[in-house]
Every structure is written in structure tokens, then in C-alpha cells.
Phi, psi and omega in degrees: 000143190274135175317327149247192191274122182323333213275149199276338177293303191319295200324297159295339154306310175297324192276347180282315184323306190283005190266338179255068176073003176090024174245102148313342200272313165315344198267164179292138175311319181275328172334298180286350127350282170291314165296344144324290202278009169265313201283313180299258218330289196313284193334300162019253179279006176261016173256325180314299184322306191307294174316275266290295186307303183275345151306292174299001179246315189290349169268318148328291204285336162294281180002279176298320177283355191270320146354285187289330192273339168278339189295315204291339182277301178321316217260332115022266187274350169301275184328295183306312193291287175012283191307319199293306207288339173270353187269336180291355193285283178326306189293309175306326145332272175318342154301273195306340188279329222258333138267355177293329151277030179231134197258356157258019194333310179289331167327114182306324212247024195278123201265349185289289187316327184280330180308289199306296193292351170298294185297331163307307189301316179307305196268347168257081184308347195287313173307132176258341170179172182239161164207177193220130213214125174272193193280025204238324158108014180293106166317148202209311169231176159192136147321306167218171184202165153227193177275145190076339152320132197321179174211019162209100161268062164287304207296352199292119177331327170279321179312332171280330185271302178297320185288309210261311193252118179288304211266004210274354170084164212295146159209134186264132186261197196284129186304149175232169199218112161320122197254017171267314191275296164123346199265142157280129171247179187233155180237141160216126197222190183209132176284144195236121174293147155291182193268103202124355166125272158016131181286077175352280197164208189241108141302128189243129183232109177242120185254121169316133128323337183273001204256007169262333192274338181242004149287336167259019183280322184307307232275354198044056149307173192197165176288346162287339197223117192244142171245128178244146173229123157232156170313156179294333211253026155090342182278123162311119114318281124202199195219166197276186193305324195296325162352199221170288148347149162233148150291155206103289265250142191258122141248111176269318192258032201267144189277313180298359139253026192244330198264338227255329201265012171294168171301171196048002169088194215187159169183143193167203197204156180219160199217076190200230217244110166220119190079057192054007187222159183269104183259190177248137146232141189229126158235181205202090211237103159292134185291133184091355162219153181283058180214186156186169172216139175237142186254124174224105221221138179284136196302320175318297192304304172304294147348347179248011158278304171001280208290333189286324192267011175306311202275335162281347178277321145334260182336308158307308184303319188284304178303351190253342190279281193322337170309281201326297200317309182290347166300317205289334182306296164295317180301314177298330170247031180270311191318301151006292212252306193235166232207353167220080153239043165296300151008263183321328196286323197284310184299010183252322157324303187305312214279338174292295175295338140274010164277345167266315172292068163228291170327297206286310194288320192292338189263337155327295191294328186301311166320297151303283209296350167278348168307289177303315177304303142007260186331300191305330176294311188291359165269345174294310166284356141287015187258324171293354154294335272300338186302330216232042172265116221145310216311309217280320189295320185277326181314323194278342172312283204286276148027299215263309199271343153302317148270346158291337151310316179261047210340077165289103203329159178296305140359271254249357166294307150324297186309261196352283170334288173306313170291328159283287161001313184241035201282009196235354199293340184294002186277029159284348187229029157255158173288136186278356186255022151271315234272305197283342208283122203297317284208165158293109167344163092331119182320320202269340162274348173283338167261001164292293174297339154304346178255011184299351176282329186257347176301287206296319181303319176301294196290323167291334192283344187276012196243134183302046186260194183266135189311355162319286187293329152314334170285353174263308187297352197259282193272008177323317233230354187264166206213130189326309180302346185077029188255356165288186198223163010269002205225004169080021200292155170219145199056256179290320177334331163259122193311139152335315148290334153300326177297321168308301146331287182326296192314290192303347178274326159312311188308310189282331174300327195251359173251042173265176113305109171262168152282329161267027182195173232195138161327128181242017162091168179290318164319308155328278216302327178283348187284295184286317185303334166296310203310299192292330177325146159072308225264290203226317207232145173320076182334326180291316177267004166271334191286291185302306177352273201312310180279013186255332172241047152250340159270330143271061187307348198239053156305294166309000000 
């Protein structure tokens, strides 16, 4: 810490003083008059300046976090709809192939076609009924039913869509509202060959909306919080309970489908104008299916833990101008009455600078304590695991004793430490029966867990560390060769602290206890890092790895 106050009006001041031997008492009164009330104005306006800054970084900072948590709620239900609308796939496909070879399929009174929309219908809880439609657009079978439902959906847009384009594949059509029950469906349907090639009909799936209202009732909507899963053309599908919105209702002029619907599909957040109100928005649109989902939160609602604490930070600030002002205030007339008080002046000096070295010692202690909230969050987020519980502190353990092997500077050993201590937090947004599950992943859940790098990088880049550690939680999982994930970086492309951090999670992963597999030893894990050396994995850091636990083996 420097021996005087940074600030340059303090600075100079302090330097005309001692320039005339350090007696105050020499200088004329009013002359130190005016540099008192020169000096209180600048304090002045730098606790203004000050309220000012930090006011605009704690409203950024409401933003942005209401920003990262709807794009991950977006990204959420985007994934549940994936799953519902690709298991309605599957079961339809396989319906339609599976009548296209029966040659009375269409036959009302065919009971093998009614056994088969029976046995589907079992296995799809999303679903409310199935129905079969000839080329004529004529109900032909239905699961359920009740009295007075139409007995020709010719006119419904997927029958029509399936009748004229053959290739086009499942389509979810325009939700319709029963005009026996009064309930809204979602219709989703494939086109079914007659027997011989020939355009058949339709297999028909109809999903209840509420059975989308109450995965997002887990997600805790709220009347502050809204969720829509829509078509790219803007028609609701549906929404959470709280909702306002019918399914059916077209939003055309909304901007956030200009932005969510490009090709290959998108994902992000917009902080501007939706639904007639200024919201927070986070969406989530896959390449290749016609839907998407936005999470929306009202701009007011982030913004008011803000405003409430605007006016006491007001209020602090106005109390801290008066302090000064009545200091300057004492000062002026201590000058007044005595004509040698440099004494009082050096001694208000000390007292200022050990009030920054208070300070200075306080942001240390601020510093640990961000450290341990750390440690306590990755041991918080290892608890939904119990397999991997531990991991991050010995990755980060081994981690630590690797770069210091490769006599990395202290600084950058620290980052290292931290970003491994939290290189797994993104797995807070993974579903925990992924995180436990004994069996072989599925690709489409192998790619869920795949994004826990960029979920942990959202939350750490918003913590005041060094881009280092965000760049370990980010880049853990990439590999020299480009065969890592989530973004394929290869070689110098990956920070150095990732590389390390990469070695030690192998290591400690394969001498670990999984739920689908038992610790396979240190040998293995040194054995596969050799395998990676130079390849996949840093050589310098498969090296010192290999000497830190030939000298500690019970490192781990």
C-alpha cells in the first residue's frame, strides 16, 4: 500500500503542505480554507461518482443473472419438450410402418389396428389418445373417445400437410379446443402408407397441455415468472399455469422470434420488450425441429431487490457527504482559533491510511472468505452425487501439486486450484437421476451432460476470479486433438490450466468409484494418461502428474 492517498487533489495537497516544513500554522488561513472546501467537493462527488458506479454495476449484475437464469430454464424445457415430442416420434413412426403393412389397416373394424394404437397408447404417458385417419381424413380408429367428437379432421392442417408433402415427417399441428370437453390439445401427427405405397392417412397423437403445465409447475413458475413452449411460427403450444396465453394464440409480432428461429437453431436471452411488457427473456430453439421455448421474467420484478436498496445506499452516501462536509467544517474552524495544527493534520493523515490498511486487511479476509464459499458450494454440489463426492477437492488437490511441479508462478497455481475445486459446478443443472444413473448413458442424455461446461462457465464468469478460472471450468473436458467437448478447441487453443486440470480429472476419474463401474487403480489411470500423452492430453503435464505421484502415491 502506498504511503499517501491515491487520489490526486488529496496528493497534492498533502505535497504543498510539507513543502512548507509541515506547519500549517505558516500558511495563511484563508489560502487552507480554500483547500478544505476544494478538497470536501471532490470527496464530494467521488462518493457520488461512487453511489453512481456502483449502482449501475448491481443493476447489470440483476440483469445479467436474471439473463443467465432464464436462458438455463429455456434451455430446461427446451430439452423436456426434445424428449416428449421425440418419444411421440418414435411411437408414430413405428405405428405408421407398422400399418402400412397390414392390409386392412384402415378397416373400422379392424381389431389388430385397434390392438396396436392400444399398445402405443400405453407407453406414451404424454399422450391422451391415438387416432387413425384414411385418406379421406375419416376417423377410422380412436383410443378414446367420447359422444359427439367430430368423425372427419380433413380440414386439420397436419392431414393436410402429410396428404400433399410425403417427406415432411412428424408435425405438430395447431393446438384445437374440443368442442365436447371445452380442453385444449396439442395434435401431433405421420403420415401412414395404405398398403402398397399409396397416400393412406394419418396416425394422430393428441397431448393434453397440462401434462407441459406440470413439468413446469417443478421449475417454480410463478405470476413473476412465465414459461411458453412455441411453434417457430409464433402459435403457443403451451404455457405455465400462471399463463394468460390459450394455446392456439399466434404471436407475430414478437422480436424474439426473429431472433430464436434462425437457421440451425439458437439459444440466448434478450432483456427488451415481450408480450406487451419489458421483460428478461431466455430461449431455446434446436436445429431441425420446429418448436422452441422462452422463460420470461418481468423486468420490474428483477429490478426491485435494486430499487429497494437504491434509497439506503442513497441514504448512506447523504450521510457520509455530511460527515465530510461537518469535518471540513471542524477543520475550518480548528484552523480559525490555532495557527499550528499540523500536529492534528499528520495525525488525521495516519489515521486515514490506517484506515486503508483496515480496509486493504479486510478485502484479504473478504477474499478467503470467497475462497471457502467456493469450496462449501463444490462440496454443496457434490452432495447431489455421493459417487463423486470428493472429486473436485482431489482433482483440485492433484491439480495444484502439478503445477507446482512445472514451477508455475503462485498466481496462476492459485487459478488452477480454484477452477478445479469448481471445474464440475455445472453439474447444478444437470437432472440428478443423469448424474447417479448405474446403466449406459443414451446419446441424447450424454449430450445433456455434456453441456455442464458451459452451464459452470455462465456461473463462474459472473465472480470477480481471473479469466483463468473460468477458462478451466469451460475448457475441462477439450482435448489437443479436438476430440473434446463442448466447443472441440485443439491444442495452444486451450489454456494451460485447463490442461492440467483435464490430466488430474482423468486421473482421479478412473482411480474413482463410478455407479456403472468400480475403481480401476492408479496403474490404469497412469497407464491411460500415458496412452493420451502428446495426443489428447498435455504432455508436460502427464509428465509432472506421473512424478508427483511416484512420489506420493496416496496422494488421492
Amino acid at each position: 500500500m502506498s504511503a499517501r492517498p491515491e487520489h490526486p487533489a488529496v496528493s497534492s495537497l498533502l505535497d504543498a503542505d510539507a513543502n512548507q516544513d509541515g506547519m500549517l500554522g505558516a500558511a495563511r488561513p484563508r489560502s487552507l480554507k480554500r483547500r478544505i472546501a476544494g478538497l470536501t467537493a471532490v470527496v464530494l462527488l467521488l462518493l457520488v461518482a461512487a453511489l453512481v458506479a456502483d449502482q449501475l454495476d448491481e443493476r447489470g449484475d440483476a440483469i445479467d443473472d436474471a439473463l443467465t437464469h432464464t436462458r438455463t430454464l429455456a434451455r430446461t424445457v427446451n430439452q423436456h419438450a426434445g424428449r416428449t415430442f421425440g418419444a411421440i416420434d418414435h411411437a408414430l413412426t413405428s405405428t405408421a410402418a407398422a400399418l402400412a403393412a397390414t392390409e386392412n389397416a384402415f378397416d373400422p373394424e379392424s381389431l389388430q389396428t385397434e390392438l396396436l394404437l392400444d399398445h402405443q397408447l400405453a407407453a406414451l404417458p404424454a399422450v391422451e389418445a391415438l387416432t387413425l385417419l384414411n385418406a379421406e381424413g375419416q376417423v377410422v380408429q380412436r383410443t378414446t373417445g367420447l359422444p359427439g367428437e367430430p368423425s372427419s379432421l380433413a380440414e386439420m392442417d397436419g392431414f393436410r400437410v402429410h396428404r400433399d408433402h410425403p417427406g415432411h415427417g412428424l408435425h405438430i399441428g395447431t393446438p384445437m379446443r374440443s368442442e365436447v370437453t371445452g380442453r385444449w390439445v396439442i395434435p401431433l401427427s405421420q403420415r401412414v402408407a395404405a398398403f402398397g405405397g399409396a397416400f393412406g392417412g394419418v396416425v394422430l397423437a393428441t397431448v393434453d397441455p397440462a401434462y407441459f403445465q406440470h413439468f413446469y409447475a417443478d421449475l417454480g413458475a410463478g405470476p413473476e415468472r412465465g414459461i411458453l413452449l412455441l411453434r417457430n411460427d409464433g402459435t403457443v403450444l403451451a404455457t405455465d399455469r400462471a399463463s394468460t396465453l390459450t394455446p392456439g394464440t399466434v404471436l407475430e409480432d414478437e422480436s424474439l422470434l426473429r431472433t430464436a428461429t434462425v437457421p440451425g437453431g439458437a439459444t440466448g436471452a434478450i432483456d427488451g420488450r415481450f408480450l406487451g411488457a419489458e421483460r428478461v427473456v431466455g430461449y431455446d430453439a434446436t436445429a431441425g425441429l420446429p418448436y422452441l421455448a422462452a422463460v420470461a421474467v418481468d423486468r420490474g420484478t428483477v429490478l426491485a431487490q435494486w430499487r429497494d436498496g437504491l434509497g439506503r445506499h442513497v441514504a448512506a452516501i447523504a450521510g457520509m457527504g455530511a460527515l465530510v462536509v461537518f469535518l471540513a467544517f471542524l477543520l475550518a474552524r480548528q484552523i480559525d482559533r490555532l495557527n499550528a495544527s499540523n500536529h492534528r493534520l499528520h495525525a488525521e493523515v495516519h489515521r486515514r491510511l490506517a484506515a486503508e490498511a483496515g480496509q486493504a486487511h479486510a478485502l484479504g479476509r473478504l477474499k478467503g472468505t470467497l475462497g471457502q464459499s467456493v469450496e462449501a458450494l463444490a462440496r454443496a454440489v457434490e452432495k447431489r452425487d455421493p459417487y463423486t463426492a470428493g472429486h473436485q477437492e482431489r482433482v483440485a488437490k492433484l491439480s495444484e501439486a502439478i503445477a507446482r511441479r512445472m514451477g508455475l508462478p503462485e498466481e496462476r497455481v492459485e487459478n488452477i486450484r480454484l477452477g478445479a475445486l469448481m471445474h464440475d459446478i455445472g453439474k447444478v443443472g444437470i437432472p440428478a437421476e443423469l448424474l447417479n444413473k448405474p446403466g449406459t448413458l443414451s446419446r441424447q442424455e450424454l449430450e445433456l451432460i455434456r453441456v455442464h461446461p458451459e452451464i459452470g462457465y455462465d456461473i463462474v464468469r459472473t465472480i470477480d476470479f481471473d479469466p483463468p478460472v473460468a477458462r478451466v471450468v469451460a475448457e475441462h473436458h477439450e482435448r489437443l486433438d479436438g476430440s473434446g467437448y463442448p466447443k472441440g478447441l485443439k491444442g495452444e487453443e486451450i489454456a494451460l490450466e485447463a490442461r492440467i486440470v483435464a490430466v488430474a480429472d482423468v486421473v482421479e476419474a478412473i482411480t474413482s468409484h463410478r455407479p456403472y463401474r468400480a475403481a480401476l487403480g492408479l496403474e490404469v489411470a497412469l497407464a491411460e494418461i500415458g496412452r493420451q500423452r502428446g495426443r489428447g492430453l498435455d504432455a508436460g503435464a502427464v509428465d509432472a502428474c506421473r512424478a508427483v505421484l511416484d512420489e506420493n502415491p496416496a496422494l488421492l
